[in-house]
N, C-alpha and C positions, 0 to 999 in steps of 0.2 A: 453555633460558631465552630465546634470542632469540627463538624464537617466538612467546612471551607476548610481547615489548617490542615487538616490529612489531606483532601484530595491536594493544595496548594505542596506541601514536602512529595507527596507520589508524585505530582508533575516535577517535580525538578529531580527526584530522582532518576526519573525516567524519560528525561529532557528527551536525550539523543535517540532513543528508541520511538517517541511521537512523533518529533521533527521527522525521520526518517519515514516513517507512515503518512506522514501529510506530505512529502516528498514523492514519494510510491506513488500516491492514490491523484495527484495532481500531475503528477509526467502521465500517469497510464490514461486517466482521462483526457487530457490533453491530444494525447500521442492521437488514441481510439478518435476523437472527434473530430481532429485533422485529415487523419485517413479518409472516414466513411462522406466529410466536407468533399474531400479532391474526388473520391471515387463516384460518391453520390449512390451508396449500397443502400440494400434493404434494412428498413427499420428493426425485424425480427435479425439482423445477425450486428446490428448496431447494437442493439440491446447483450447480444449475446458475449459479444466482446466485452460490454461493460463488465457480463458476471464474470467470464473469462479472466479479471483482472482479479478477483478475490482469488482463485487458484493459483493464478502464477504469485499474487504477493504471498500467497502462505506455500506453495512450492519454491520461492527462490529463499526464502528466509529458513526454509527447511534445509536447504541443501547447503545454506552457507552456515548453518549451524554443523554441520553434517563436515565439512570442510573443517571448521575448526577445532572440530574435536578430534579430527585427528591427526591435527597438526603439532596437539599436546601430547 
């Protein structure tokens, strides 16, 4: 049972940080599925956008930590 009660206080500590990751990860698939829908692209660069989406979430999240450190 403690296992449930740590991971249940790390989810609500870090509410706004998951929210924000199921936010990310549900626009960028979204976005990606719509496109290659309208365009009707090849599967090999369908796929590729998907990985493409783990870069840019850990590049935008880099650069806006990056922003804010040195706004302090």
């Amino acid at each position: 049972m403690t296992g449930v009660r740590e991971w249940i206080r790390t989810a609500r500590e870090e509410r706004w940080g998951l929210l924000v990751d199921l936010v990310f990860a549900v626009v960028w698939v979204t976005m990606v599925d719509v496109l290659f829908r309208i365009l009707e692209g090849p599967d090999l660069a369908y796929y590729t956008f998907m990985l493409a989406g783990i870069v840019a979430y850990f590049g935008f999240f880099a650069s806006l930590e990056a922003a804010r450190s040195d706004q302090e």
